[in-house]
PDB file with one MODEL, atoms N, CA, C and O in Angstrom:
MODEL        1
ATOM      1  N   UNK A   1     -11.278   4.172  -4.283  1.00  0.00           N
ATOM      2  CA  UNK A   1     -10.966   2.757  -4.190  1.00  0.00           C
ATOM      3  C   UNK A   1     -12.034   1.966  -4.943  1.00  0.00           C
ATOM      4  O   UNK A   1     -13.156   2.472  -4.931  1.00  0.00           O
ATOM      5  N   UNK A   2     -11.851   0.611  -5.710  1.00  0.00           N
ATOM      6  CA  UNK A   2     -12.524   0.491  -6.457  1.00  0.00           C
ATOM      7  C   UNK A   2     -13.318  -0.671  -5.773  1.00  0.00           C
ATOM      8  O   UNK A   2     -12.744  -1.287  -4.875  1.00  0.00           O
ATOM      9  N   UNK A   3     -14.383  -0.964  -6.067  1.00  0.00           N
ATOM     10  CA  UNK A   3     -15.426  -2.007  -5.232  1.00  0.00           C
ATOM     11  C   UNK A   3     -14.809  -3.684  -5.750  1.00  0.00           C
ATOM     12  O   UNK A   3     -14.321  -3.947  -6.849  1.00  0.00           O
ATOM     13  N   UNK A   4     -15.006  -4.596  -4.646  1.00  0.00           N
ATOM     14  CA  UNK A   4     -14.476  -6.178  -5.191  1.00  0.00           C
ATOM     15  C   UNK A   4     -15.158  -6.694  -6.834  1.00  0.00           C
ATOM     16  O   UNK A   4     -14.608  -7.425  -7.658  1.00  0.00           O
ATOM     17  N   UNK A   5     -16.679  -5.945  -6.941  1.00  0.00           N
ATOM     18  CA  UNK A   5     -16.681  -6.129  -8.696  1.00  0.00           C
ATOM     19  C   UNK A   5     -16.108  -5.662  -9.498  1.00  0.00           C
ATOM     20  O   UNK A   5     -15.703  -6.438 -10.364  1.00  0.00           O
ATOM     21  N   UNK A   6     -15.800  -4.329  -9.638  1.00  0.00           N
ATOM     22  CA  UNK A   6     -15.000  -3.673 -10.312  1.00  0.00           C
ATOM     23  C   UNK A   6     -13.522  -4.156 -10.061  1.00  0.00           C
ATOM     24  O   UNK A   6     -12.782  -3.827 -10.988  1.00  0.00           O
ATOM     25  N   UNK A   7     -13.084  -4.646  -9.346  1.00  0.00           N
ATOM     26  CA  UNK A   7     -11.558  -5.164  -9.492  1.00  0.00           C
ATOM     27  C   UNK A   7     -11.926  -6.573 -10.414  1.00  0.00           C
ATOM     28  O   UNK A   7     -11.148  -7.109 -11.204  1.00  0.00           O
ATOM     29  N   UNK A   8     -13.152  -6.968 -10.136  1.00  0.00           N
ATOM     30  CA  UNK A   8     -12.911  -8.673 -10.906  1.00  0.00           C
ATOM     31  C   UNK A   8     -13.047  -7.852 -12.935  1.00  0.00           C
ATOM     32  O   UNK A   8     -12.338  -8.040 -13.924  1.00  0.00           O
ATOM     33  N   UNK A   9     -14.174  -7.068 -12.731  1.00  0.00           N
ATOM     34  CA  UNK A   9     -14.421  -6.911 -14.103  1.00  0.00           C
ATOM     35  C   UNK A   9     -12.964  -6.551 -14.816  1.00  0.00           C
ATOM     36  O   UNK A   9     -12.460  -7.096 -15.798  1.00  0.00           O
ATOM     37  N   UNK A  10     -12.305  -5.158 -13.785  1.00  0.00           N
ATOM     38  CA  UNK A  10     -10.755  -5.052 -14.957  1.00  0.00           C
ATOM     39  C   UNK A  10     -10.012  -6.248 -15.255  1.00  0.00           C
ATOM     40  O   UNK A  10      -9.538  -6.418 -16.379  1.00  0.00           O
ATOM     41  N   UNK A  11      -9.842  -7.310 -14.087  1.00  0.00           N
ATOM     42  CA  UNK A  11      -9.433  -8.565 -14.311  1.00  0.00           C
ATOM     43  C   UNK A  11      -9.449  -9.181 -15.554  1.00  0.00           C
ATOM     44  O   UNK A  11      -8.595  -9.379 -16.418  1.00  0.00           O
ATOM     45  N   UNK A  12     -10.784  -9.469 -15.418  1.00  0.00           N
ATOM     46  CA  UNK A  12     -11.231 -10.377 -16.518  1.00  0.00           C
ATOM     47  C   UNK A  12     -10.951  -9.653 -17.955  1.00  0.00           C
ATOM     48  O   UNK A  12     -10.893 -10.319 -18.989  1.00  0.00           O
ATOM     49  N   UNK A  13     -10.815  -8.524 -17.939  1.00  0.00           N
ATOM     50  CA  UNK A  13     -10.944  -7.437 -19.421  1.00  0.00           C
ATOM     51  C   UNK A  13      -9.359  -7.529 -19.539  1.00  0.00           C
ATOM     52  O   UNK A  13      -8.821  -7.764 -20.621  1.00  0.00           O
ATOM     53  N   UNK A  14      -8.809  -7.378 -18.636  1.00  0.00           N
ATOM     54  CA  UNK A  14      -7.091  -7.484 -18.615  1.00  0.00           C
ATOM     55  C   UNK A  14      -6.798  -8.799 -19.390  1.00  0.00           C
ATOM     56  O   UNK A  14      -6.150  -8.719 -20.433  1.00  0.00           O
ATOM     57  N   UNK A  15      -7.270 -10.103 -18.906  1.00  0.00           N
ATOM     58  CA  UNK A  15      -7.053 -11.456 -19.023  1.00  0.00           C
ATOM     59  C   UNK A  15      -7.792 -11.780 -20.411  1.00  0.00           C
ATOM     60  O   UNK A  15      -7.639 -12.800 -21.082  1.00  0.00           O
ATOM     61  N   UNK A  16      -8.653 -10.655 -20.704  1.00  0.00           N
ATOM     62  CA  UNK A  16      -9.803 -10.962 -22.449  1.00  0.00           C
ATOM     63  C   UNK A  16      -8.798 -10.431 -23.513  1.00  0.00           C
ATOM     64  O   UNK A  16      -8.419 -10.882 -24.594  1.00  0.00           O
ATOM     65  N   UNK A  17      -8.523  -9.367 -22.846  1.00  0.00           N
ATOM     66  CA  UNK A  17      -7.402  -8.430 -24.174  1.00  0.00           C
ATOM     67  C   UNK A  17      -5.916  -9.191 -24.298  1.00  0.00           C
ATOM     68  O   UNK A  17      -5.357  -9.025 -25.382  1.00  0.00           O
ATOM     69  N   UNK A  18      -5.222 -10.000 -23.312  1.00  0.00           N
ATOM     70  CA  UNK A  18      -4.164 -10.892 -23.680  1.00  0.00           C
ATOM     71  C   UNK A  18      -2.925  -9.959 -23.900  1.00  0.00           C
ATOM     72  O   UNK A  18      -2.407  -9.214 -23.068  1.00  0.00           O
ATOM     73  N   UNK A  19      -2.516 -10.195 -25.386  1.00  0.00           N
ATOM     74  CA  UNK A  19      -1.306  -9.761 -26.214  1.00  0.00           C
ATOM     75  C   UNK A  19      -1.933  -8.906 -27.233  1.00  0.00           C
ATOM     76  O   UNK A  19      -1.365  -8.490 -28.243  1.00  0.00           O
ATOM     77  N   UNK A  20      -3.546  -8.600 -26.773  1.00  0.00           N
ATOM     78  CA  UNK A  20      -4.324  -7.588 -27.613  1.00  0.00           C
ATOM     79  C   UNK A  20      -5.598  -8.291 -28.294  1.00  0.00           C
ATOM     80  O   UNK A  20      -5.519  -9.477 -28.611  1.00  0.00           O
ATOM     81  N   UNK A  21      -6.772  -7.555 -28.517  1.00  0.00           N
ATOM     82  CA  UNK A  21      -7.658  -7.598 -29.185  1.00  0.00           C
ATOM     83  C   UNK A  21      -8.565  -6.603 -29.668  1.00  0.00           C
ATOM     84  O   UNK A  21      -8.474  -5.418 -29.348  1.00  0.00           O
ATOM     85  N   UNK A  22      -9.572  -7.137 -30.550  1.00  0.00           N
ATOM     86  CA  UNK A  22     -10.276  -5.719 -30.674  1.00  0.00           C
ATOM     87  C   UNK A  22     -11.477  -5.517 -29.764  1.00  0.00           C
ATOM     88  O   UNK A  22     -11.594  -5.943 -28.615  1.00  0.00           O
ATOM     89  N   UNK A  23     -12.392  -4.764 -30.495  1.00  0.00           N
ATOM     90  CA  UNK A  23     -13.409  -4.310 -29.520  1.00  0.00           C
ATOM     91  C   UNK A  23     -14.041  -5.388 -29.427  1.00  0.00           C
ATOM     92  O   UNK A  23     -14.441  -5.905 -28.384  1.00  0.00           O
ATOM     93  N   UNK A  24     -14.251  -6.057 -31.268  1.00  0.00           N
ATOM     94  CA  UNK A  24     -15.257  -6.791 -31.106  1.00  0.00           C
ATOM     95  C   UNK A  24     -14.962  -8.338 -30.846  1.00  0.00           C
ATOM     96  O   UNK A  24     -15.797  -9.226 -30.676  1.00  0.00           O
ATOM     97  N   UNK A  25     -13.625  -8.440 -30.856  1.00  0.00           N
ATOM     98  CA  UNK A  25     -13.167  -9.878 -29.745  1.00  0.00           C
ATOM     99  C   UNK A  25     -13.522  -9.481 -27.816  1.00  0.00           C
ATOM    100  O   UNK A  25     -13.916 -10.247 -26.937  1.00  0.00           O
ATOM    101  N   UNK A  26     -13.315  -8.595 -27.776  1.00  0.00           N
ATOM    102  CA  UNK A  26     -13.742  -8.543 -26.334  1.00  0.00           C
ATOM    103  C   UNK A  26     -14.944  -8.054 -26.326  1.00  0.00           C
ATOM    104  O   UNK A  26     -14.871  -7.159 -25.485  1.00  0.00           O
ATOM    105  N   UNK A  27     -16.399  -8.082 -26.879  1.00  0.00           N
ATOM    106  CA  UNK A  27     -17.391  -8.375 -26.583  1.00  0.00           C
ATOM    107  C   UNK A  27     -17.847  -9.639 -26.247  1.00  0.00           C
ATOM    108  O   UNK A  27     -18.462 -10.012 -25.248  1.00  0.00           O
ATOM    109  N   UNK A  28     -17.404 -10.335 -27.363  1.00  0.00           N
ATOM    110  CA  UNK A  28     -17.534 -11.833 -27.486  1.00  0.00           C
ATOM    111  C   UNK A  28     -16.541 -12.635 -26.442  1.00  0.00           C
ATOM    112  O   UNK A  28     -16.959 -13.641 -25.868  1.00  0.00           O
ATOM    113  N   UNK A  29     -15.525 -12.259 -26.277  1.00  0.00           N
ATOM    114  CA  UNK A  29     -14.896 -12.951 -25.391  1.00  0.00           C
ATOM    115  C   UNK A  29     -15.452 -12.952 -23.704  1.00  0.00           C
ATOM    116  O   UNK A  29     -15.485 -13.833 -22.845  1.00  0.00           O
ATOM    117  N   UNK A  30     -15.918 -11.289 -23.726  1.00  0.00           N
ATOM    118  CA  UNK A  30     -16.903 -11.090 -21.947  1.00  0.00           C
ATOM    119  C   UNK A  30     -18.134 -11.078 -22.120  1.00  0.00           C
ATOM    120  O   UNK A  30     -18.734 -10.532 -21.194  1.00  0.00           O
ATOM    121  N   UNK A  31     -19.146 -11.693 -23.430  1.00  0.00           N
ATOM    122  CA  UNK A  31     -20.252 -11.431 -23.041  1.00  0.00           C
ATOM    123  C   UNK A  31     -20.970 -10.713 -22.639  1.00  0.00           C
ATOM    124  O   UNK A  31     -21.953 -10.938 -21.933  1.00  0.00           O
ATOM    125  N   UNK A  32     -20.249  -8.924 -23.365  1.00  0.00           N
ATOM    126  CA  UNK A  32     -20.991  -8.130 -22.540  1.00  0.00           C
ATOM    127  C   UNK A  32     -21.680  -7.509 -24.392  1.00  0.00           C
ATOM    128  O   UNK A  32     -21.696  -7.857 -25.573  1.00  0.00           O
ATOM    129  N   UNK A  33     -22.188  -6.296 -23.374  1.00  0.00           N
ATOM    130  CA  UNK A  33     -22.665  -5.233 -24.540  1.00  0.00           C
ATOM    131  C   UNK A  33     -21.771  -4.331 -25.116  1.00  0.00           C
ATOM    132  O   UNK A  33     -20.753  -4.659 -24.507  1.00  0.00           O
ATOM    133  N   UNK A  34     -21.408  -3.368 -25.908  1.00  0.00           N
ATOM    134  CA  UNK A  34     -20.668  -2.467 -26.210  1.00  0.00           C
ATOM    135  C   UNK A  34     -20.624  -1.540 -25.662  1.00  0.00           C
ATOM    136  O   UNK A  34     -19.531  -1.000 -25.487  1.00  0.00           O
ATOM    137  N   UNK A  35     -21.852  -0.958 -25.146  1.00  0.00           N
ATOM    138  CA  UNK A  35     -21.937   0.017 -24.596  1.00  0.00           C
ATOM    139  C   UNK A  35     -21.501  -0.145 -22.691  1.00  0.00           C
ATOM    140  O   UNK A  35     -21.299   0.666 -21.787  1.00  0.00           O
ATOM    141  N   UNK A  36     -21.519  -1.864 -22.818  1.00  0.00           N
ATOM    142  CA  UNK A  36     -21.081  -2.019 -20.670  1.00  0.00           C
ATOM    143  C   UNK A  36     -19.125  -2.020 -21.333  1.00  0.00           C
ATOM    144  O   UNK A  36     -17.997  -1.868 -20.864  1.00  0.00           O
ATOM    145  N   UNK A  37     -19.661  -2.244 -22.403  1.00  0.00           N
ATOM    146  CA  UNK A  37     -17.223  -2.303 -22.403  1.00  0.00           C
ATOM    147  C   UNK A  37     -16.587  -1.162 -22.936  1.00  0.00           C
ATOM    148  O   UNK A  37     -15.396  -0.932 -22.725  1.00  0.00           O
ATOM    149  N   UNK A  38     -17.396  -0.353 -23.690  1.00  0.00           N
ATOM    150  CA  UNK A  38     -16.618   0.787 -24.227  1.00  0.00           C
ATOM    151  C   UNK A  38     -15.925   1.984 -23.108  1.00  0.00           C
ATOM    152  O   UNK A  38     -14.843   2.567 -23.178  1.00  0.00           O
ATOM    153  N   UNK A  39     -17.290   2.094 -21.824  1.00  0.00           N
ATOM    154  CA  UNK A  39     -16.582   3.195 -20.903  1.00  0.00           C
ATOM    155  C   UNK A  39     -15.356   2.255 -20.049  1.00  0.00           C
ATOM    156  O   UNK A  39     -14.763   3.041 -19.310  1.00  0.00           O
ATOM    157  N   UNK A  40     -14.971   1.299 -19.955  1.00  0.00           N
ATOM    158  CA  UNK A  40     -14.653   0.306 -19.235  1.00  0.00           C
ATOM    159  C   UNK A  40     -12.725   0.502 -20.004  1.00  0.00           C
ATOM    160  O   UNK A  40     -11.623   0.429 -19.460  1.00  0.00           O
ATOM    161  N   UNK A  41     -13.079   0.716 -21.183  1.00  0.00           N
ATOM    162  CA  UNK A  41     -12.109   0.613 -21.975  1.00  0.00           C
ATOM    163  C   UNK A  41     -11.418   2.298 -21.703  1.00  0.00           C
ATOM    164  O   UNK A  41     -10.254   2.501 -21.358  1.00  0.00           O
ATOM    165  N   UNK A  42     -12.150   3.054 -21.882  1.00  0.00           N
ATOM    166  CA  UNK A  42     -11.916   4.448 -21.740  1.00  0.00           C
ATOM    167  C   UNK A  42     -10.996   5.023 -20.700  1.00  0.00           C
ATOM    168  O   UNK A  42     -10.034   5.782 -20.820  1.00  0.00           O
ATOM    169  N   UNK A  43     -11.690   4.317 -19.374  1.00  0.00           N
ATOM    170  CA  UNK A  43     -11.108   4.402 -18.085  1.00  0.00           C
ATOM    171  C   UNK A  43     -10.176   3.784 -17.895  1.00  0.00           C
ATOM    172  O   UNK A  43      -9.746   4.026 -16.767  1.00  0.00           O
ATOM    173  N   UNK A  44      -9.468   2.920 -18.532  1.00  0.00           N
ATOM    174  CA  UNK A  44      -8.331   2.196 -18.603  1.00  0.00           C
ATOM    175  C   UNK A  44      -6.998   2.733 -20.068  1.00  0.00           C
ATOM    176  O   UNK A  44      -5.769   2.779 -20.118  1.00  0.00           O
ATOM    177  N   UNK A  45      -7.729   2.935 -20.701  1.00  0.00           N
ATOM    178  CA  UNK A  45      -6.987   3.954 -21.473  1.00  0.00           C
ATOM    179  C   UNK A  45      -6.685   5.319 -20.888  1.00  0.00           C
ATOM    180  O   UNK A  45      -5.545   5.778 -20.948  1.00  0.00           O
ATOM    181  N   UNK A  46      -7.818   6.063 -20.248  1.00  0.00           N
ATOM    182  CA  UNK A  46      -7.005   7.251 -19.396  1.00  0.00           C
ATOM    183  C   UNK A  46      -5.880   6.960 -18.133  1.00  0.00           C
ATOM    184  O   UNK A  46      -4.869   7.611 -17.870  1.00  0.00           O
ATOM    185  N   UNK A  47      -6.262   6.107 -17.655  1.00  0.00           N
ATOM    186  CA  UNK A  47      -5.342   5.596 -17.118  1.00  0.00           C
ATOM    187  C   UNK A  47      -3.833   5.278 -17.293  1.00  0.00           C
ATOM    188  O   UNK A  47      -2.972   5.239 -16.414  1.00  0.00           O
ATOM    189  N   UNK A  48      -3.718   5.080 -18.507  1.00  0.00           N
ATOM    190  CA  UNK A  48      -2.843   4.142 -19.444  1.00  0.00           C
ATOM    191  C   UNK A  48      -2.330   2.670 -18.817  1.00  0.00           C
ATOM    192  O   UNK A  48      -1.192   2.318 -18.507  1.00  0.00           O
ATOM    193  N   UNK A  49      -3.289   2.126 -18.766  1.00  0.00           N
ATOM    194  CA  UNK A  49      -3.390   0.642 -18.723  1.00  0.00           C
ATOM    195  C   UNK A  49      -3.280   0.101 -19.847  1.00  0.00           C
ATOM    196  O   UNK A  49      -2.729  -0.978 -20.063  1.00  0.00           O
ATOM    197  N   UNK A  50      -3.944   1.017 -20.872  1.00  0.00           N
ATOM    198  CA  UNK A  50      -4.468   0.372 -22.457  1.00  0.00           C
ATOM    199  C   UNK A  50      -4.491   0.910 -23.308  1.00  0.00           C
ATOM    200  O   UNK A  50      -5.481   1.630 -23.438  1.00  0.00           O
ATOM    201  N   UNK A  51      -3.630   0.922 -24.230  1.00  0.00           N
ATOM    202  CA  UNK A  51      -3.838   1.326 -25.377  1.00  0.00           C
ATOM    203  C   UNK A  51      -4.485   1.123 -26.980  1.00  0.00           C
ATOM    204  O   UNK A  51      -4.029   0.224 -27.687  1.00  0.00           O
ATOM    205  N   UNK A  52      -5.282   1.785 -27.348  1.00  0.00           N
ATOM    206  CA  UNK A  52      -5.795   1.914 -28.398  1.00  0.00           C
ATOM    207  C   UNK A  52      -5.177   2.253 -29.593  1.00  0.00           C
ATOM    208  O   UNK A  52      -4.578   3.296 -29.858  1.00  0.00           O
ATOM    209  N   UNK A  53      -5.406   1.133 -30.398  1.00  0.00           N
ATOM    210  CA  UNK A  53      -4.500   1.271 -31.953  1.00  0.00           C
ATOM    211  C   UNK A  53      -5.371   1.735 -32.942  1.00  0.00           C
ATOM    212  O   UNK A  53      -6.539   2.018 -32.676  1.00  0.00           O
ATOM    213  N   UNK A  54      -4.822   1.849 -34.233  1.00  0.00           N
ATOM    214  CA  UNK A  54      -6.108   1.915 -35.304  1.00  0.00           C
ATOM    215  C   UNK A  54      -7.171   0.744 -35.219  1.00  0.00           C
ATOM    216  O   UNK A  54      -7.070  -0.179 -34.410  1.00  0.00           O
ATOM    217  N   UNK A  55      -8.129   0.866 -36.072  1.00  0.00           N
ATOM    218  CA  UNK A  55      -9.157  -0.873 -36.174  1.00  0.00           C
ATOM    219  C   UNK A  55      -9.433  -0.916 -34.594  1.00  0.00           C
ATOM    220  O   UNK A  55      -9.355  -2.057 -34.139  1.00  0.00           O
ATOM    221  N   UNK A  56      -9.675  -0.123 -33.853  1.00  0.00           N
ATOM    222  CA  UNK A  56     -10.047  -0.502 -32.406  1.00  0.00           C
ATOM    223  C   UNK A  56      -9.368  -1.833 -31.584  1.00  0.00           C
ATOM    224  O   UNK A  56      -9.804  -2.772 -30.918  1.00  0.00           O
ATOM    225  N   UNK A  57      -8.571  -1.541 -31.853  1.00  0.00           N
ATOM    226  CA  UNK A  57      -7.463  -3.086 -31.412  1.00  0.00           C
ATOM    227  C   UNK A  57      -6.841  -2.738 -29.945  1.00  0.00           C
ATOM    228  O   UNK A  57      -6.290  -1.644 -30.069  1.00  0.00           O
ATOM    229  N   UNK A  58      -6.751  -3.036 -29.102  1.00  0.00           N
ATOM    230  CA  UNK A  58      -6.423  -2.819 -27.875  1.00  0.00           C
ATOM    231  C   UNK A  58      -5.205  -3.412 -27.515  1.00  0.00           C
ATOM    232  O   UNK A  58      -4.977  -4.576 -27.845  1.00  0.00           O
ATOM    233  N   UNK A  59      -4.297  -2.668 -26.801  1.00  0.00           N
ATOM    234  CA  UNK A  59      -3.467  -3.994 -26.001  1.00  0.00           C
ATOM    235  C   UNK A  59      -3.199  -2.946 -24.575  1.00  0.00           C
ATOM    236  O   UNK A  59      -3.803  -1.978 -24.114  1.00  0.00           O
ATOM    237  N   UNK A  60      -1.822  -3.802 -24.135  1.00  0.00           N
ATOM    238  CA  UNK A  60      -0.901  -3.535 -22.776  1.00  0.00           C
ATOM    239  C   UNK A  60      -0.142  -2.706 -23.366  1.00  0.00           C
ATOM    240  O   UNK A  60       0.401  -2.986 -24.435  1.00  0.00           O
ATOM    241  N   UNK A  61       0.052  -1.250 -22.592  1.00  0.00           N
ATOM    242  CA  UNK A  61       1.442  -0.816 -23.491  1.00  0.00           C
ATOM    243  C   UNK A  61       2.961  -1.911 -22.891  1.00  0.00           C
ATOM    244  O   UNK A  61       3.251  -2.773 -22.062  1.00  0.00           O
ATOM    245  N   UNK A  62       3.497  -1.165 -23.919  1.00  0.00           N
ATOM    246  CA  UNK A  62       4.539  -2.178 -23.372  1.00  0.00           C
ATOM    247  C   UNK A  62       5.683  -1.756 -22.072  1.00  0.00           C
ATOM    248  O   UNK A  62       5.460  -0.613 -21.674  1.00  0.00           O
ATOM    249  N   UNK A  63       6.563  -2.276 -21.519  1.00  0.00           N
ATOM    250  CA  UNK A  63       7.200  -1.876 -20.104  1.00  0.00           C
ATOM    251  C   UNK A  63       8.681  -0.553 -20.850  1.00  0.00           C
ATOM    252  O   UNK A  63       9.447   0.018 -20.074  1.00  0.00           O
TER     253      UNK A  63
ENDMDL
END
Protein backbone atom coordinates (compact mmCIF):
# COMPACT_ATOMS: atom_id res chain seq x y z
CA UNK A 1 0.00 0.00 0.00
CA UNK A 2 1.42 3.14 -0.91
CA UNK A 3 2.13 5.97 1.86
CA UNK A 4 -0.27 9.51 1.65
CA UNK A 5 3.16 11.04 -0.10
CA UNK A 6 3.57 8.72 -2.52
CA UNK A 7 -0.11 8.84 -3.61
CA UNK A 8 0.25 12.84 -3.83
CA UNK A 9 3.66 12.51 -5.80
CA UNK A 10 1.92 9.94 -8.62
CA UNK A 11 -0.81 12.60 -8.57
CA UNK A 12 0.95 15.38 -9.33
CA UNK A 13 3.27 13.37 -12.11
CA UNK A 14 -0.16 12.05 -13.52
CA UNK A 15 -1.56 15.79 -13.62
CA UNK A 16 2.44 17.06 -15.03
CA UNK A 17 2.37 14.48 -17.94
CA UNK A 18 -1.38 15.64 -19.13
CA UNK A 19 -1.96 14.42 -22.87
CA UNK A 20 1.93 13.70 -22.55
CA UNK A 21 5.30 15.11 -22.06
CA UNK A 22 8.80 14.56 -22.00
CA UNK A 23 11.26 13.90 -19.43
CA UNK A 24 12.50 17.14 -19.59
CA UNK A 25 9.00 18.99 -19.39
CA UNK A 26 8.34 17.04 -16.31
CA UNK A 27 11.39 18.04 -14.55
CA UNK A 28 10.58 21.49 -15.00
CA UNK A 29 7.07 21.18 -14.60
CA UNK A 30 7.72 19.16 -10.75
CA UNK A 31 10.75 20.76 -9.83
CA UNK A 32 12.38 17.82 -9.22
CA UNK A 33 15.79 16.18 -10.18
CA UNK A 34 16.11 13.49 -12.84
CA UNK A 35 17.31 11.17 -10.96
CA UNK A 36 13.96 11.74 -8.00
CA UNK A 37 11.64 11.31 -11.53
CA UNK A 38 13.25 8.78 -13.59
CA UNK A 39 12.58 5.68 -10.98
CA UNK A 40 9.13 7.32 -10.44
CA UNK A 41 8.57 7.00 -14.14
CA UNK A 42 9.81 3.36 -14.29
CA UNK A 43 7.41 2.20 -11.67
CA UNK A 44 4.61 3.53 -13.46
CA UNK A 45 5.61 2.28 -16.71
CA UNK A 46 5.93 -1.29 -15.17
CA UNK A 47 2.88 -0.87 -14.06
CA UNK A 48 1.46 0.34 -17.27
CA UNK A 49 0.17 3.52 -16.14
CA UNK A 50 2.70 5.08 -18.67
CA UNK A 51 3.98 4.78 -21.52
CA UNK A 52 7.19 5.62 -23.02
CA UNK A 53 7.62 6.77 -26.66
CA UNK A 54 10.74 7.54 -28.64
CA UNK A 55 12.46 11.23 -27.53
CA UNK A 56 11.50 10.16 -23.92
CA UNK A 57 7.98 11.50 -24.32
CA UNK A 58 5.58 10.01 -21.94
CA UNK A 59 1.90 9.72 -21.90
CA UNK A 60 -1.48 7.68 -20.62
CA UNK A 61 -1.91 4.68 -22.66
CA UNK A 62 -4.94 4.97 -24.16
CA UNK A 63 -8.47 3.04 -22.88
Amino acid sequence: MRSEESLGKHQRLMEAIGSGATFDQLVLRLQCTPAELAPQLLALECRRELLCESGLHWRKPRP
